[in-house]
Each structure stands twice: as C-alpha cells, then as structure tokens.
C-alpha positions, 0 to 999 in steps of 0.5 A: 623486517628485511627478508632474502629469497632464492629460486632455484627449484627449475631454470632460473636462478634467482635472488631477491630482498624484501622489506616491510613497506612504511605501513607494515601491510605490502613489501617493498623490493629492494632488489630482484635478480633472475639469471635464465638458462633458457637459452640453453635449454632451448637447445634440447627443447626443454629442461635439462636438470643435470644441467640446470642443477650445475649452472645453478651452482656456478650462479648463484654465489655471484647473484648473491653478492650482487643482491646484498650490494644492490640492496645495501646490506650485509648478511647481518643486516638480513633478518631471514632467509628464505628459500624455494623447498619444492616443488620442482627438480630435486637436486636444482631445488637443493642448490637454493635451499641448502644456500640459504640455510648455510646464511641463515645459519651463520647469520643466526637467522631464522630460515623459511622454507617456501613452497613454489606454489604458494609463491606463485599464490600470493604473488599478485599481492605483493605490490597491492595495498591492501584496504582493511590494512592486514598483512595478509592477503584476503580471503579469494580465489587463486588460479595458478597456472604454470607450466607445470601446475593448474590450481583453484584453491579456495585462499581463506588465510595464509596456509589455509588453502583449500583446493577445489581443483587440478589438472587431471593430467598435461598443466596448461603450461605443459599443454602449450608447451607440448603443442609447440614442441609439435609445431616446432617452435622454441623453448618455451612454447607458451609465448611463442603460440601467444605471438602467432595467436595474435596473427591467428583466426581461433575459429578455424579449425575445431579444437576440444574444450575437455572437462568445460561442461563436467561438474567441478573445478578439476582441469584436463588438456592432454585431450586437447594436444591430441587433437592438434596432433590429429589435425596436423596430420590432417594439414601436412604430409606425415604431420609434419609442422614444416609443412604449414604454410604461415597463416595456418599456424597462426590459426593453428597457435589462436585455436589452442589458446582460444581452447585453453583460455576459454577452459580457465575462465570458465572455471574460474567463472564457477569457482568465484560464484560457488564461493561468493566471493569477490576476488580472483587473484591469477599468476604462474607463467601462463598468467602472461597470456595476453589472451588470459588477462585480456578475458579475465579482466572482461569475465570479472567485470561482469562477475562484480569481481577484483582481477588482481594479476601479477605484474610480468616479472612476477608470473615467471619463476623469480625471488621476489614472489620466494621472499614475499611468501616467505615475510608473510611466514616471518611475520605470523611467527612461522620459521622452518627447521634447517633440517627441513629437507627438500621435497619435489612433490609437496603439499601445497598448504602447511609447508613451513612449520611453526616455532 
C-alpha cells in the first residue's frame, strides 16, 4: 500500500509518501518535503495564521508534484491520501485538507483524516521494527510534548488511547517559547533556550517544579514563566533581558530547562510504573531537547523501560508522521468521509471514521 500525506495545520508545509515495508509491519518514506515559513514569522515573534494559511496555498501545488516525482508515482499509483484535519489554525489546516480530498477524489481513492497529535503519538514507531511483528504499534506510554500540547496517554491499540494527563494551562513548547520571547530571543524559543542551556549552570538561580509533588499526571508551567519573569526583574533595571550580561542567560536558559525536563521525566516516571509497562514512546518538538533525550534514556534504563524517541526530522511538524498514522488507518479498514470537516480542537482518540 502506498499512502500520501500532507501538514499543513501550523507553518510548515509538508508532503510526504509512504509504503508498506517487505514485512507488511513498519513504513518505508519514499519521499518527505517540509517547506518552513519560520523565517518569516520570526519577524513578528510568532505565527501569523493569515499568513501562514496564504503561503501554504502558494506552496503546496509545487510540493506536491515534487513529492509525486520523487517518489516515482502518479496520483493513481497512490492507493490513499491522507491529511492533517486538527488540531491547529483553522484556515491553514483547510489548505492541506481540502488538498488531499480533491486527489483522493479524482484518483478515486480512499481519504484519511489524521489527527495531529496522533501523528505526532505514533511517530517514533515509524522506523522501529516491531518484534511480535503486528502492524501496530504495542501497548505503551505516549509522552507528547509540542509547542502546543503536553500529553500522557495510556497507547493500548491504534484509536484506543486513554489520557492520563495535559497541561493545565502554558504546553511545555509554549512555556519555552514564552520565556524566550521574555529573553528576547528568536523564534522559536525552545532551541535557542537549549543552545545557551549547554553553556549554563541550572543550579543558580531557583526556579518551580509546579505540579511535581501533586497526585496525577496532569502538567502545569504558566507558574514557572512567572518566576522567570520575577527574576528577570530582579537581574536588570525594568526586567530588561538586554541587561543580561551572557553567562547570566545561559544560566538563566539551563534553569528553565532544567524546570521543565525534570517536571517531564517525573511524570513519565509514574506513568510507566502505574501502568506496568514497559515502554515509552516521546515525540512533538520538544522531544528534540537534548536535555530531554538525554534523562529519559538515564530514567528508562533505570525503570527496565524501552525509550523509543523519534529521529529529528520526526519530532517537528512533517508528512511523514501525516502519512504514517494515516497507512495504519488504511490498514485496519478505517477511511474518513470527504465531508469530514476540519476541526481546530479534536478529540484525540476516534477521529477517523470507519467504513
């Protein structure tokens, strides 16, 4: 089976094609595209959805065709199209969407409709072989931490997710962000904080762990932005992050990481051991954090626990993980309806339809 995918739910565009491996269990890419606008939202410190929608339009026919000849394949050779349906910005996710229903529909093809997240979920399954060789993914814990989304969810079959907990308020993406933008430093904030993090000491200055010690899984870090926000006042005349002298943003950028990784891994910690399971599946954005990867994989080993964590190119927003979740779809029967609209805001479980 060969499937084509396309993102377009925030400010990447993307198109990628997948087929079935030799042993019907993992994918193999025949072709991923990812065309970014963040240069240009860097110029306004964040996305702009008027614009990202319109540049989207303008880039996508071009990716598209050159996906299909990457790939070797015409629309007909395709056997269904998938899309990003939400969630994300409502007339940037319409782009892709609509897209990929107008081939399906003059291909004749089935159409899946793919939730983000669930992308995002199964993505670190992709490449990974699997050894009771199903075609899904096993039973595990999911950590999804993007720039708009902190999960744990219980993965016990394809759709069959239960969550077990969320952000209460800023994502863990949206907390770094956030706190660049105080530092002023570019778009996006989350490498840029884990650049000077490596040059900083986290111990310095005295940053909240919110919700660490509380019972249950759920994730809050508006808290912590305050606290930095309190402390930059405290460093320079007005809070003014120009004020900082170099060493003092490091330090500055490695306590906040430090704040929220270590909040992550605790989590992640109960989670594996309230389940009794032993795997732990990591992706979105932040899943690049080398901080992240780098405790995980010391918390797993100690746990008896599999870390499997996305390659790179998998933890941003792309076609590939689109596509992927969508042939899993495909394989179990399950195709969306080409009235299926867009939704900003979806359920994460359920969101194809079988037919």
């Amino acid at each position: 089976m060969r499937i084509l995918g396309i993102e377009s739910s925030c400010d990447e565009t993307a198109v990628a094609a997948l087929e079935d491996a030799p042993d019907g269990v993992g994918a193999r890419v025949l072709c991923s595209l990812v065309s970014t606008q963040i240069p240009m939202h860097r110029l306004y410190g964040g996305v702009i959805p008027e614009l990202a929608s319109r540049n989207h339009s303008g880039r996508l026919p071009s990716l598209l065709q050159e996906a299909l000849e990457q790939s070797d394949c015409t629309p007909g050779d395709i056997d269904a199209f998938a899309a990003t349906g939400g969630p994300g910005l409502v007339a940037a996710l319409l782009v892709g969407h609509t897209a990929a229903k107008a081939i399906a529909l003059a291909a004749g093809k089935p159409f899946v409709s793919v939730n983000h997240l669930e992308g995002h979920l199964l993505s670190p399954f992709l490449h990974r072989k699997n050894s009771a060789a199903s075609p899904l993914p096993p039973p595990h814990v999911g950590l999804v931490v993007s720039g708009g989304h902190s999960l744990l969810l219980h993965v016990k079959g394809l759709g069959d997710y239960d969550l077990m907990g969320r952000s209460r308020d800023d994502a863990a993406g949206e907390a770094f962000d956030k706190v660049a933008r105080m530092l002023d430093l570019p778009y996006p904030g989350g490498p840029e904080i884990d650049k000077r993090a490596e040059r900083g000491d986290a111990r310095r200055f005295e940053l909240p762990r919110p919700m660490l010690h509380e019972a249950g899984f759920d994730f809050s870090f508006s808290g912590l932005k305050t606290s930095v926000l309190h402390t930059l006042a405290k460093l320079t005349p007005g809070g003014d992050p120009h004020g900082l002298d170099e060493q003092s943003l490091c330090d500055l950028c490695a306590g906040v990481r430090a704040a929220i990784v270590d909040v992550l891994v605790h989590k992640a910690r109960l989670a594996l051991r309230q389940t009794g399971l032993h795997l732990l599946a990591v992706s979105g954005g932040v899943s690049c954090n080398s901080s992240l990867r780098k405790r995980l994989g010391e918390m797993c080993a100690k746990e008896g626990a599999e870390l499997l964590l996305p390659p790179p190119e998998l933890t941003t927003d792309n076609a590939a993980m689109i596509a992927f979740a969508g042939l899993l779809h495909a394989r179990a029967g399950e195709f969306s309806s080409l009235e299926t609209p867009v939704d900003p805001n979806p359920q994460l479980a359920g969101f194809a339809t079988r037919s």
